[in-house]
C-alpha positions as CSV (number, residue, x, y, z in Angstrom):
1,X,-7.4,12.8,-19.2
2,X,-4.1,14.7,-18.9
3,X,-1.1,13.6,-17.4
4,X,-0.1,14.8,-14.2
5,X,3.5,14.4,-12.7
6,X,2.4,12.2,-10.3
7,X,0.4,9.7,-12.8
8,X,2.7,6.8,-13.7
9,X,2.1,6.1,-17.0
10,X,0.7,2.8,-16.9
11,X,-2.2,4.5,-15.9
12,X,-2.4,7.5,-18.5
13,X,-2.1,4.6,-21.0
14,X,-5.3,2.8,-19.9
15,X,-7.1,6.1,-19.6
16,X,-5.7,8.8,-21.7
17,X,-8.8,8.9,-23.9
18,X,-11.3,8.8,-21.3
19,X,-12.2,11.6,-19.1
20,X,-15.2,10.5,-16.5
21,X,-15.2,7.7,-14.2
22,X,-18.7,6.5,-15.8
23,X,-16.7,5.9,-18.9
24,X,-14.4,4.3,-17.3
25,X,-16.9,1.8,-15.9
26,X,-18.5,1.7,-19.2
27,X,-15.1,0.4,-20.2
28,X,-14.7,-2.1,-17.6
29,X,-18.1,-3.6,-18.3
30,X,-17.3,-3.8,-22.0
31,X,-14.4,-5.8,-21.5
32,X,-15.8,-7.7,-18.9
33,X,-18.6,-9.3,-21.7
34,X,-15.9,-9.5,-24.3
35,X,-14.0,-11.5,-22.1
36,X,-16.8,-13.7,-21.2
37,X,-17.8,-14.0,-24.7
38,X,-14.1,-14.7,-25.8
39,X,-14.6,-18.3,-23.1
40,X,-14.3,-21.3,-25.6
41,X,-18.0,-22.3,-24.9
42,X,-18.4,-24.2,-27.7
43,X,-16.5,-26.7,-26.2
44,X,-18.3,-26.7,-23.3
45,X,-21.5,-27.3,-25.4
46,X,-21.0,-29.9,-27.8
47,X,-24.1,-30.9,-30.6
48,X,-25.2,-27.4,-30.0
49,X,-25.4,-25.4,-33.3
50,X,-26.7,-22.2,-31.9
51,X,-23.9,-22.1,-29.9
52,X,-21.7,-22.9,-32.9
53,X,-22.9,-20.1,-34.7
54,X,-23.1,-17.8,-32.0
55,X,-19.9,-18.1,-30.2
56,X,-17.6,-18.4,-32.6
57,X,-14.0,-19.0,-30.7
58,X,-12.9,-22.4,-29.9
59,X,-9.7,-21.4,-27.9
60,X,-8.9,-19.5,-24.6
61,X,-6.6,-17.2,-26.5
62,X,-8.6,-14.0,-26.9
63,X,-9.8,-14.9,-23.1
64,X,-6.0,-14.8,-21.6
65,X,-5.8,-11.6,-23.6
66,X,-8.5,-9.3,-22.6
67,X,-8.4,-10.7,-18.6
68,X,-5.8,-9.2,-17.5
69,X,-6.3,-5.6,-19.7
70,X,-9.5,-5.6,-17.4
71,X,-7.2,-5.5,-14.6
72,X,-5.5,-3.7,-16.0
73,X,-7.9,-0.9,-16.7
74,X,-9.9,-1.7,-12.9
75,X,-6.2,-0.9,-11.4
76,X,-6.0,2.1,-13.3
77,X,-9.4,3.4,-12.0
78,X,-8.7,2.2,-8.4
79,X,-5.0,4.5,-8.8
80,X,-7.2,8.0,-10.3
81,X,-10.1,7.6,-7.5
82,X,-7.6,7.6,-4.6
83,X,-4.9,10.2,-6.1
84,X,-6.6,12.7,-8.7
85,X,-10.4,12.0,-9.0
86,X,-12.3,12.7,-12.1
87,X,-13.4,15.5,-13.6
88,X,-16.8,15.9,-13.5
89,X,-19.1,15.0,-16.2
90,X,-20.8,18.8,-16.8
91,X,-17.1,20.4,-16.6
């Protein structure tokens, strides 16, 4: 994405390296399962060892992290479909 005068930088940070808003979405919905993954759900789910094994993080941490950088990046996306739009995907 290139930087406009317009474009404050808080949102050519959170999309500099991504040029169509599909993989902006695609971003969004990555973080959006990380952070759901990063929930402490093994404490949630005690005497379960599949759990255990499968969801590793026993803190909210890595959660309070990646929430609001999915703001973040959804309030970045919101900012470039009213004010630039996106170049399109065959350009």
């Amino acid at each position: 994405m290139q930087k406009t005068t317009d474009m404050p930088l808080w949102v050519f940070l959170a999309l500099s390296s991504i040029e169509t808003r599909k993989g902006a979405l695609l971003l969004i919905l990555s973080n959006v399962i990380f952070s759901a993954y990063c929930i402490p759900w093994v404490n949630y789910y005690h005497g379960n060892e599949w759990v255990a094994r499968l969801f590793l993080i026993d803190d909210w941490e890595w959660f309070l992290m990646s929430s609001p950088l999915t703001l973040w990046y959804w309030l970045s996306v919101k900012w470039v479909d009213k004010n630039r739009g996106w170049q399109t995907e065959n350009a």
